[in-house]
KETI-697568 format. One record per residue (C-alpha): x, y, z; residue number from 0; residue in three letters. Coordinates in nm, 2 decimals. Layout:
+--------+--------+--------+-----+-----+
!      u !      v !      w !   k !   r !
+--------+--------+--------+-----+-----+
!      X !      Y !      Z ! NUM ! Ala !
...
+--------+--------+--------+-----+-----+
***
This chain:
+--------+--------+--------+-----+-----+
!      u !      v !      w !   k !   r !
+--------+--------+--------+-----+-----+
!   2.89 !   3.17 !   2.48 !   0 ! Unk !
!   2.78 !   3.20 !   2.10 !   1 ! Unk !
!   2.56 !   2.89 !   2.14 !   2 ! Unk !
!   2.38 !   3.02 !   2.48 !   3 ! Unk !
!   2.37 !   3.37 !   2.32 !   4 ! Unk !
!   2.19 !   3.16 !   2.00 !   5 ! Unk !
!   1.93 !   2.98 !   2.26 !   6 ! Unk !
!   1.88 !   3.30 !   2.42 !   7 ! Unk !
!   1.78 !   3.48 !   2.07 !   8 ! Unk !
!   1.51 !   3.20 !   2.04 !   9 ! Unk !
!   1.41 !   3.16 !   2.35 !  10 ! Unk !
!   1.06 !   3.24 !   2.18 !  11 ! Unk !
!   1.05 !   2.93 !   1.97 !  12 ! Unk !
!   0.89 !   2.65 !   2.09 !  13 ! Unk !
!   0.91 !   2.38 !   1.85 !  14 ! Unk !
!   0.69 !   2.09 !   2.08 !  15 ! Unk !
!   0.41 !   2.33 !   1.86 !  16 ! Unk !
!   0.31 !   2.44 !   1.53 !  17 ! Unk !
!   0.47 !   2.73 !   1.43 !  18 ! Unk !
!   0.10 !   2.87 !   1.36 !  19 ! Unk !
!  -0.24 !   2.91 !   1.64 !  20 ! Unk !
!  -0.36 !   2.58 !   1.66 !  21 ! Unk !
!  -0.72 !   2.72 !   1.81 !  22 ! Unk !
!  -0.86 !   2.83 !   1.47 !  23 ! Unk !
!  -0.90 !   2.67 !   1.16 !  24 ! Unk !
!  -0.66 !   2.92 !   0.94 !  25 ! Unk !
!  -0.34 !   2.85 !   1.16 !  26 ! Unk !
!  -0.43 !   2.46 !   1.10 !  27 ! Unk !
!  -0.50 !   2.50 !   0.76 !  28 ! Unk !
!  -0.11 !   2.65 !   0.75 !  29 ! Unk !
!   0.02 !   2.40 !   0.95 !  30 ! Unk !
!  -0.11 !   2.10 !   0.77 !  31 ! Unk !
!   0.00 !   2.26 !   0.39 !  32 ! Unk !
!   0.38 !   2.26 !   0.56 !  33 ! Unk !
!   0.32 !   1.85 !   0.78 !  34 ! Unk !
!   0.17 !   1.73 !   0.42 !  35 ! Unk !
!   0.38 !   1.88 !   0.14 !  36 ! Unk !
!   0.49 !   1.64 !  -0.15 !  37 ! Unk !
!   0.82 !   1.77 !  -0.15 !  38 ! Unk !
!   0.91 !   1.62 !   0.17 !  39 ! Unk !
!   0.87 !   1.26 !   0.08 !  40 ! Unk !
!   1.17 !   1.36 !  -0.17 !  41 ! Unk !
!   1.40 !   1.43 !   0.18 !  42 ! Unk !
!   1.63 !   1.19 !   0.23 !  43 ! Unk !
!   1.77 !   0.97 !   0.53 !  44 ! Unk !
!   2.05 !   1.27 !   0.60 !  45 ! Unk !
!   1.84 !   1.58 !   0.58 !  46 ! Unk !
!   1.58 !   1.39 !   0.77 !  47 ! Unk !
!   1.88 !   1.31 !   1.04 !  48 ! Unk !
!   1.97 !   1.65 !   1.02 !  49 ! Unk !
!   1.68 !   1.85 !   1.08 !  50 ! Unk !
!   1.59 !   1.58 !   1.40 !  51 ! Unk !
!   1.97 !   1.66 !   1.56 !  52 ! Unk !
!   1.85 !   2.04 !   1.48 !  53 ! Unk !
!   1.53 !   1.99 !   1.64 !  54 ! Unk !
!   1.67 !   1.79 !   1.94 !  55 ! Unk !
!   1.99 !   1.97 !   2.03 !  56 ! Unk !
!   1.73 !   2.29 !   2.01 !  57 ! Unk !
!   1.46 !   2.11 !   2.28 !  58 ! Unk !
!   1.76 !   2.03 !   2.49 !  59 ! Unk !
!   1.87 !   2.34 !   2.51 !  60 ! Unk !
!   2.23 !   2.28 !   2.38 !  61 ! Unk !
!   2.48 !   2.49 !   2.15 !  62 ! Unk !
!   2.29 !   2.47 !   1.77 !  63 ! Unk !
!   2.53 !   2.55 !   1.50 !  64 ! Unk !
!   2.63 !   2.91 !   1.45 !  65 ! Unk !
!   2.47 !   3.07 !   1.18 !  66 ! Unk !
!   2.12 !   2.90 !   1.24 !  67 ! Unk !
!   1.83 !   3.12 !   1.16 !  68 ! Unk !
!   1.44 !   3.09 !   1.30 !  69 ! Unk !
!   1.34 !   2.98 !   0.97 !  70 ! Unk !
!   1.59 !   2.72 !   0.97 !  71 ! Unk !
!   1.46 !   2.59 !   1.30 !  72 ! Unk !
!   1.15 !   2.59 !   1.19 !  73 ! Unk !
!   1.21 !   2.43 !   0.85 !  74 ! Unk !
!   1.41 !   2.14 !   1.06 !  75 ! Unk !
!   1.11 !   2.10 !   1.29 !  76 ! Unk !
!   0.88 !   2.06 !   1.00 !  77 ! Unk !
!   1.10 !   1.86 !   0.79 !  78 ! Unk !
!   1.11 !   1.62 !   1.13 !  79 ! Unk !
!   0.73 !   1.59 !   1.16 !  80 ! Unk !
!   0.69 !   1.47 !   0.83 !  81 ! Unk !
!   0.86 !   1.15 !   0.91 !  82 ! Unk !
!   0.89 !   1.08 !   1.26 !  83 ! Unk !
!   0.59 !   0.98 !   1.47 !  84 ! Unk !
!   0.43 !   1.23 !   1.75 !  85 ! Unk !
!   0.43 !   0.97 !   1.96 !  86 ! Unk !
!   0.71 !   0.71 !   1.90 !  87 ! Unk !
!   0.95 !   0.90 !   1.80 !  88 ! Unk !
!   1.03 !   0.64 !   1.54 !  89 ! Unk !
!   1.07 !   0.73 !   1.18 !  90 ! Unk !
!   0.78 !   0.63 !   0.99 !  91 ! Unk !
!   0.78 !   0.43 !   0.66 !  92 ! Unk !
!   0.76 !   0.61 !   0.36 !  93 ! Unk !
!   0.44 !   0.50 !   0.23 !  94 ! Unk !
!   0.28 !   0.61 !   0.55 !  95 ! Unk !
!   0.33 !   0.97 !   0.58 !  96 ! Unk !
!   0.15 !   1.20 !   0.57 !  97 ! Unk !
!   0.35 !   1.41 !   0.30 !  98 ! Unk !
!   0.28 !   1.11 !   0.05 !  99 ! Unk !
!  -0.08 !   1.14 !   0.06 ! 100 ! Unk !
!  -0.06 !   1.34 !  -0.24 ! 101 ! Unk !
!   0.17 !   1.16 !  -0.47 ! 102 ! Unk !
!   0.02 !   0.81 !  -0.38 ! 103 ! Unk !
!  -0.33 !   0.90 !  -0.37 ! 104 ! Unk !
!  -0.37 !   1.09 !  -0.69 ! 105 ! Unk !
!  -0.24 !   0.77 !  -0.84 ! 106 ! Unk !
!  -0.46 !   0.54 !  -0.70 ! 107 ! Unk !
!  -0.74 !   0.72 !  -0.71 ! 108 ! Unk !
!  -0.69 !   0.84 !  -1.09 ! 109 ! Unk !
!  -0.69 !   0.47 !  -1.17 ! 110 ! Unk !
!  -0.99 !   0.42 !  -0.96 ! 111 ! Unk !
!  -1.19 !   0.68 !  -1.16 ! 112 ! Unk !
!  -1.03 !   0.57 !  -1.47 ! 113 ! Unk !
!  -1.07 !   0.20 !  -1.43 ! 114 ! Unk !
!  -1.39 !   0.17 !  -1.27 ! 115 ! Unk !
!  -1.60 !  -0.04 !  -1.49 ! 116 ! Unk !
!  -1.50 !  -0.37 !  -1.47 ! 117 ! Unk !
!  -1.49 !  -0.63 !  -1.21 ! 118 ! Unk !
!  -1.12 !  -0.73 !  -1.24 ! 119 ! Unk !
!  -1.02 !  -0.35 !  -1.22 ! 120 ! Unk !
!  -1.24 !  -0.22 !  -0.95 ! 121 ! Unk !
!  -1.08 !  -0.54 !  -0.74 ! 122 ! Unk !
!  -0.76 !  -0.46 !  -0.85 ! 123 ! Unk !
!  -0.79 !  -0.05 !  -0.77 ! 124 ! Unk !
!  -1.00 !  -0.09 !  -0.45 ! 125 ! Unk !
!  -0.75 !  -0.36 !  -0.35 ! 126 ! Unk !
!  -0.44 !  -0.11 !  -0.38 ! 127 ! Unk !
!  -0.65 !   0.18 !  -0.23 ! 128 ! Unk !
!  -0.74 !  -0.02 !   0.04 ! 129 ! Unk !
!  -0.37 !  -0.18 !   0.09 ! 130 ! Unk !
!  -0.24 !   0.18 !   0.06 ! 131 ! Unk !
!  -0.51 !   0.26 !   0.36 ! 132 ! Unk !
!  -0.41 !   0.04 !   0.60 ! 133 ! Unk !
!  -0.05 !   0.13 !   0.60 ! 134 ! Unk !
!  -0.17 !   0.53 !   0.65 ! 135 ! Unk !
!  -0.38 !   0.44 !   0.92 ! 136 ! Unk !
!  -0.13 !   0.19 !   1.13 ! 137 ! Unk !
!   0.11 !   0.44 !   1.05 ! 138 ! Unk !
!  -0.05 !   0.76 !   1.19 ! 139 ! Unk !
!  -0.26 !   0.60 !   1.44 ! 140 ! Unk !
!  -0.29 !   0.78 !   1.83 ! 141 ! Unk !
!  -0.02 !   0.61 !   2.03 ! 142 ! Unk !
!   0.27 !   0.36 !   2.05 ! 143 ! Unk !
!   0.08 !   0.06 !   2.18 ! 144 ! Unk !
!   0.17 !  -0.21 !   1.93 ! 145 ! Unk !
!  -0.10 !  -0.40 !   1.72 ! 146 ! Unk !
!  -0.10 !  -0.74 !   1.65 ! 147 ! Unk !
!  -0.04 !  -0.91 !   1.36 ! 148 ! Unk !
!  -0.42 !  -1.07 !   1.33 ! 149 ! Unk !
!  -0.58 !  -0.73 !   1.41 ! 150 ! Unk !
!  -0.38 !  -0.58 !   1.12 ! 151 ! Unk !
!  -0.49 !  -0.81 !   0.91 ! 152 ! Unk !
!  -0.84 !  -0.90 !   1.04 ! 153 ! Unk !
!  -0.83 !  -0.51 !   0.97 ! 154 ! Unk !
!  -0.74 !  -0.50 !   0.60 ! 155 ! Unk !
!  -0.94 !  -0.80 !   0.49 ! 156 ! Unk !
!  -1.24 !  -0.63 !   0.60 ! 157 ! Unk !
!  -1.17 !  -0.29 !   0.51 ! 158 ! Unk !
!  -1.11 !  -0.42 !   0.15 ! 159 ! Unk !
!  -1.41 !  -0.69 !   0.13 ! 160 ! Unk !
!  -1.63 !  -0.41 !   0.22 ! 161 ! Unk !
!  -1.51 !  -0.16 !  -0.04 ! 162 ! Unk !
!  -1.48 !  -0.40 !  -0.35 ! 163 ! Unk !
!  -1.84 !  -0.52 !  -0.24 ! 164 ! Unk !
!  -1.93 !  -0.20 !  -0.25 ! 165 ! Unk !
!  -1.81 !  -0.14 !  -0.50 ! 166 ! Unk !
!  -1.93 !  -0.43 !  -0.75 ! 167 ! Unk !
!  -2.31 !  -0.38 !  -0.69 ! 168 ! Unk !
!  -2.29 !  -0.01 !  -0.68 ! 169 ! Unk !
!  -2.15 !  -0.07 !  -1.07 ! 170 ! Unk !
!  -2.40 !  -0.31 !  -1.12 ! 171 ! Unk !
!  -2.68 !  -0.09 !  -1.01 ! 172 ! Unk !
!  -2.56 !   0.16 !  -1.17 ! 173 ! Unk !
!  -2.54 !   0.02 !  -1.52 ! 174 ! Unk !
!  -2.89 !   0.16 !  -1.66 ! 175 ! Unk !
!  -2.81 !   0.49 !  -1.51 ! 176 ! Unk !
!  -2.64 !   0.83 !  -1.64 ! 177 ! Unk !
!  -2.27 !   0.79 !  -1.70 ! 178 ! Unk !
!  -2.19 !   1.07 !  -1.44 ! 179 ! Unk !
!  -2.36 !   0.87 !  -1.17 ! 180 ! Unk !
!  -2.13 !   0.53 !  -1.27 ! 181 ! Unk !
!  -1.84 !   0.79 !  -1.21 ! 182 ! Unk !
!  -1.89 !   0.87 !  -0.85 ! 183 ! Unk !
!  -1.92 !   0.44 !  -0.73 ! 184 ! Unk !
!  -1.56 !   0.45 !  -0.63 ! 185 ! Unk !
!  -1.63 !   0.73 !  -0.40 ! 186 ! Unk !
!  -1.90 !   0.56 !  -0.24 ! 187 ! Unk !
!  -1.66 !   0.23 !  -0.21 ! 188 ! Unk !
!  -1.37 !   0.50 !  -0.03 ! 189 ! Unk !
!  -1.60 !   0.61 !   0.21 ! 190 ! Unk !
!  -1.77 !   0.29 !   0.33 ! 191 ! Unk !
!  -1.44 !   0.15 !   0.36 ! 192 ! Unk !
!  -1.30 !   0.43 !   0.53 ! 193 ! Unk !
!  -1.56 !   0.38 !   0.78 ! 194 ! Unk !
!  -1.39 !   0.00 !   0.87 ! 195 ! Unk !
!  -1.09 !   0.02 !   0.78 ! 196 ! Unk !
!  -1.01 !   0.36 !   1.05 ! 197 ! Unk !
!  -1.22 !   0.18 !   1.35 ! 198 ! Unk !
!  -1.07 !  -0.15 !   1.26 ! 199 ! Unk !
!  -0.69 !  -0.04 !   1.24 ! 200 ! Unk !
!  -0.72 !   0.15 !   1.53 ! 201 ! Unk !
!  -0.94 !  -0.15 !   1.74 ! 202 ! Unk !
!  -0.73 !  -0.17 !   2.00 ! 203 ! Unk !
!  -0.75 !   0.21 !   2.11 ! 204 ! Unk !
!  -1.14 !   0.13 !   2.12 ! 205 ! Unk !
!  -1.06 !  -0.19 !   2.37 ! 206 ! Unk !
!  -0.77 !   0.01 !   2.58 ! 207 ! Unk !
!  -0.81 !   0.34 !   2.48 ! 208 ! Unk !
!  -0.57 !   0.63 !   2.42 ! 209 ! Unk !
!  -0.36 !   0.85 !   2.65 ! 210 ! Unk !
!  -0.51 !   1.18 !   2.78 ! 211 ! Unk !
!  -0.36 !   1.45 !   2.95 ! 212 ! Unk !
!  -0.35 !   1.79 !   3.12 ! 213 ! Unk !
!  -0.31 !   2.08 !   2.94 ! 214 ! Unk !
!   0.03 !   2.10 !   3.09 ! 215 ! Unk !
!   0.08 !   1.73 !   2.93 ! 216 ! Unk !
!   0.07 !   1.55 !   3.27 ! 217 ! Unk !
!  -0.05 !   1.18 !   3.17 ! 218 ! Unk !
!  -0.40 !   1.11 !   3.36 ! 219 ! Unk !
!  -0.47 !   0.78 !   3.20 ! 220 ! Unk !
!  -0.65 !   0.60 !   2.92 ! 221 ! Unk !
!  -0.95 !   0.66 !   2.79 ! 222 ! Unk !
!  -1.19 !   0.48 !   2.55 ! 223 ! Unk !
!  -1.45 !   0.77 !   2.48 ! 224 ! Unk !
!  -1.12 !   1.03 !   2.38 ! 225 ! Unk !
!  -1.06 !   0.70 !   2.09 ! 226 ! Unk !
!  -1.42 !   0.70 !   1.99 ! 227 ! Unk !
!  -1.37 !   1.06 !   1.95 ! 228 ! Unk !
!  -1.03 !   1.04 !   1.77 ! 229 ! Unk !
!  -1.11 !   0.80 !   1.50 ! 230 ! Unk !
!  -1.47 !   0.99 !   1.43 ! 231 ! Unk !
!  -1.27 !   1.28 !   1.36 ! 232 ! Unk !
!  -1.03 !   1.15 !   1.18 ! 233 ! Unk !
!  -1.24 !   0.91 !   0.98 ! 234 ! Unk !
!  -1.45 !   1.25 !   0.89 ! 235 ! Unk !
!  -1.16 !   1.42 !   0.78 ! 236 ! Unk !
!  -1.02 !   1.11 !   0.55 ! 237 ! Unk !
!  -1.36 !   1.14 !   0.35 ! 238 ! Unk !
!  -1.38 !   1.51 !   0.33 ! 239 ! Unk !
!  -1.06 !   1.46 !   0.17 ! 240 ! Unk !
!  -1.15 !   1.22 !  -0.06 ! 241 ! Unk !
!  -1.45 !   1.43 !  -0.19 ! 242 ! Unk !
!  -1.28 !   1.66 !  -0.37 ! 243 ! Unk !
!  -1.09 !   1.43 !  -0.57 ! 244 ! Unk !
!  -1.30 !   1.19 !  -0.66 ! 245 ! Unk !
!  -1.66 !   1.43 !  -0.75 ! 246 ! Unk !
!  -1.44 !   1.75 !  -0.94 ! 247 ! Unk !
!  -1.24 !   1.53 !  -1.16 ! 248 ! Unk !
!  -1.54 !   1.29 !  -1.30 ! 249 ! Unk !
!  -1.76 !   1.57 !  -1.37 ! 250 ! Unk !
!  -1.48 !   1.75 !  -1.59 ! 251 ! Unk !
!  -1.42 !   1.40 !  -1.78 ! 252 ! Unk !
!  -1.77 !   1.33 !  -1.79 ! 253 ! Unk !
!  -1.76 !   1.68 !  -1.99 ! 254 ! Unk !
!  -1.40 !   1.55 !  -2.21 ! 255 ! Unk !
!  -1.56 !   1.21 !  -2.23 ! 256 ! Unk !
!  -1.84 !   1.40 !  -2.49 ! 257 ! Unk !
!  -1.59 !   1.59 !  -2.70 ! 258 ! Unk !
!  -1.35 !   1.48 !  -2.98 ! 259 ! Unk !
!  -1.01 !   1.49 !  -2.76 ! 260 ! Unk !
!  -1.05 !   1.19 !  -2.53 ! 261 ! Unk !
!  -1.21 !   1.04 !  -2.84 ! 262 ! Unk !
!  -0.88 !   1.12 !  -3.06 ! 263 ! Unk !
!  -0.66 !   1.05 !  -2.80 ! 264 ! Unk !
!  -0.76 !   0.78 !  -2.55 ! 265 ! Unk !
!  -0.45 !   0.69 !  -2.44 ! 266 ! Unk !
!  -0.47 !   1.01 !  -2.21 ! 267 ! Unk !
!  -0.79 !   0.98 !  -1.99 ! 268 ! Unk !
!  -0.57 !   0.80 !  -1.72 ! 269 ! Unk !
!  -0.31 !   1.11 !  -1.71 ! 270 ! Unk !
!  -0.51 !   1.36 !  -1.73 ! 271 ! Unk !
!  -0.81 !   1.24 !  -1.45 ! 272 ! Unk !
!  -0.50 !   1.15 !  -1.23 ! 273 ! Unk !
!  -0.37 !   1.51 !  -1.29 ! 274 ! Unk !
!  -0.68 !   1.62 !  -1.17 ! 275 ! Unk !
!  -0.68 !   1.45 !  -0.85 ! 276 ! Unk !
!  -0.34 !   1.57 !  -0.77 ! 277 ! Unk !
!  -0.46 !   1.91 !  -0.81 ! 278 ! Unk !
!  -0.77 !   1.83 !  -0.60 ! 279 ! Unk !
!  -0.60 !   1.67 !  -0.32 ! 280 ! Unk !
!  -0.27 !   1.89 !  -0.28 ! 281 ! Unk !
!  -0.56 !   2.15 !  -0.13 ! 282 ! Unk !
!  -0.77 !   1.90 !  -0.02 ! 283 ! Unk !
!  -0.54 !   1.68 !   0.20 ! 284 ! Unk !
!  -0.43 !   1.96 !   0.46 ! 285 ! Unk !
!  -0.79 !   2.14 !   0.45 ! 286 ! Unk !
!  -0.94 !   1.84 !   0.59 ! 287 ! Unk !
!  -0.65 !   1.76 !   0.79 ! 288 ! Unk !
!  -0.72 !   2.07 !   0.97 ! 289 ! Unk !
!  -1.08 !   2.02 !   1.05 ! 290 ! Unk !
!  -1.03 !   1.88 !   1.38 ! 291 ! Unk !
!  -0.70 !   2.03 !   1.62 ! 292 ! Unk !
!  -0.43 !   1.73 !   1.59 ! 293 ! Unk !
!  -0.41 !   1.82 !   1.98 ! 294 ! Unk !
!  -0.80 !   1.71 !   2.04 ! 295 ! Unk !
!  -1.00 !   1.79 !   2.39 ! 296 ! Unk !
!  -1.28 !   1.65 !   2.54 ! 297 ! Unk !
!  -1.47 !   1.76 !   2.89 ! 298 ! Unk !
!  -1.40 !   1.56 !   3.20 ! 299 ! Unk !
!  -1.76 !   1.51 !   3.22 ! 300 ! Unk !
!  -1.75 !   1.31 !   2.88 ! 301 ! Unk !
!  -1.48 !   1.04 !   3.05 ! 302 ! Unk !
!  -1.56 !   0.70 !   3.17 ! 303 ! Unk !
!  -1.72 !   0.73 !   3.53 ! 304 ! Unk !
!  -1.38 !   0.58 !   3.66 ! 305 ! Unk !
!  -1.15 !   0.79 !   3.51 ! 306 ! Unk !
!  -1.36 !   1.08 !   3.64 ! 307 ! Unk !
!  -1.33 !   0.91 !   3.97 ! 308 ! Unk !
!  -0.98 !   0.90 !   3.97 ! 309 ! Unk !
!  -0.91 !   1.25 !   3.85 ! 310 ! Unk !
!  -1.11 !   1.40 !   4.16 ! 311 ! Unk !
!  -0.92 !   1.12 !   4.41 ! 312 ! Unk !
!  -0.62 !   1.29 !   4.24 ! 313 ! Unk !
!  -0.72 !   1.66 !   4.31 ! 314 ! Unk !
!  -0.68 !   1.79 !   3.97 ! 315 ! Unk !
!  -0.86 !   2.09 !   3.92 ! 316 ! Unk !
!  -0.94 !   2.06 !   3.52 ! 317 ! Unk !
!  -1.24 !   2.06 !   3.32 ! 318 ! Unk !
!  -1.09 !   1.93 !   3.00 ! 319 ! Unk !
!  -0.84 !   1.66 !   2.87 ! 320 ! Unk !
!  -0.64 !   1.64 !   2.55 ! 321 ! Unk !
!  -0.49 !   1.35 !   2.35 ! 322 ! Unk !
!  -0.32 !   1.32 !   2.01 ! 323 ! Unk !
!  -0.60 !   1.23 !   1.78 ! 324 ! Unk !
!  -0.39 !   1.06 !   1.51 ! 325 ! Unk !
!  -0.41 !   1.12 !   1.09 ! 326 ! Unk !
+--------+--------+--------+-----+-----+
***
């Protein structure tokens, strides 16, 4: 009876959604600083089994443990998003999630800023960020349809080709030009690459599509214009976040670069532009992540013909769709 009388005090908490409004940008904003804090990557295996036998026993309705507090629910349904996939189910690698955006990108990209003037580093740095990449994107990508090994890597080859090309006659074109100006190639060489890596990872939902659904969640099939639309978004949203990061930090070291500090003390430019973009990405990560709803839409009317076809065969009265647009 204490576990039913538990339920029955949060019988208002529905953890299948964000604890905050999902339909305007603030409540996003919210959710994404909780799904994308550092601290989480610091969870380990047993609080990260905990707070999914929380979460589980909860959506079941069964007997939580007495004591348990809305907060606590909430903090276990958070604490389970950060590492298992929406889709899957399955616990995601490390490296992958979206709560180690933070730690691993202001390291890479500090180097990157730091380290952008010759060829062997901007191969090495563009090489990592590009590695790095390709593990966020297979990782949160829309879906559980498997990819194949060659696509993953026809992927990643071309996602890092582009960038380090990019990147080497960007410097080279660069050369006679302000100092400032040399500063900003690596975000140039993010962006382009962004814009293969994200459609190239996520190939196969362009081929076969992605699930849409009812807003009730009833499956009405797969759909190639919802992926077009998914990875735009998403691709958008990794550059906006990139932005930040990598155009603050190089004007403020462009600034250090002319004083006596950096001159004294060399040895920090690499800590302190990495600092930097730390700062500039723990906002900039969930503000971009919040751009588009993780729970996108699309009209009927925007479907393939067929799809539209079938969804009048079937009698369902809707005029929009939605599907999990990925990270």
């Amino acid at each position: 009876m204490e576990g039913s009388s538990q339920i029955n005090q949060f019988s208002h908490v529905d953890l299948s959604k964000p604890k905050w409004s999902q339909e305007d940008y603030v409540g996003r904003a919210k959710h994404f600083f909780t799904v994308t804090n550092p601290m989480n990557v610091l969870l380990s295996s047993n609080d990260l089994e905990a707070a999914k036998k929380l979460v589980t026993t909860f959506k079941n309705n069964e007997p939580i443990p007495p004591g348990t507090t809305e907060e606590d629910l909430w903090k276990a349904k958070y604490r389970y998003d950060s590492a298992y996939h929406p889709d899957t189910k399955e616990k995601m690698i490390l490296y992958g999630r979206m709560s180690a955006q933070v730690p691993m990108n202001m390291t890479i990209t500090g180097c990157m800023l730091t380290f952008y003037k010759t060829t062997p580093a901007v191969i090495f740095w563009q090489w990592a960020n590009q590695s790095f990449n390709a593990i966020v994107n297979y990782t949160n990508r829309s879906g559980d349809a498997p990819l194949s090994t060659k696509r993953i890597l026809t992927s990643y080859a071309c996602a890092t080709s582009g960038a380090v090309a990019t990147a080497l006659a960007l410097n080279a074109m660069t050369k006679k030009l302000p100092a400032l100006v040399g500063r900003f190639v690596p975000l140039a060489a993010v962006a382009s690459a962004n814009c293969i890596n994200i459609p190239m990872m996520r190939s196969r939902e362009l081929t076969e599509g992605i699930t849409i659904s009812t807003h009730d969640g009833e499956v009405v099939g797969e759909s190639k214009n919802a992926a077009k639309k998914a990875i735009v978004q998403v691709t958008v949203s990794r550059i906006g976040m990139a932005v930040p990061g990598m155009v603050i930090p190089p004007v403020i070291m462009n600034k250090l670069a002319k004083g006596s500090f950096l001159k004294r003390f060399p040895y920090m430019n690499a800590p302190i532009q990495v600092g930097l973009v730390g700062l500039s990405l723990v906002f900039a990560t969930p503000l971009c992540c919040a751009l588009f709803p993780q729970r996108s839409s699309m009209p009927v009317t925007r479907l393939e013909p067929e799809l539209q076809d079938d969804i009048a065969k079937r009698g369902l009265q809707i005029s929009d769709v939605y599907f999990n647009k990925g990270l």
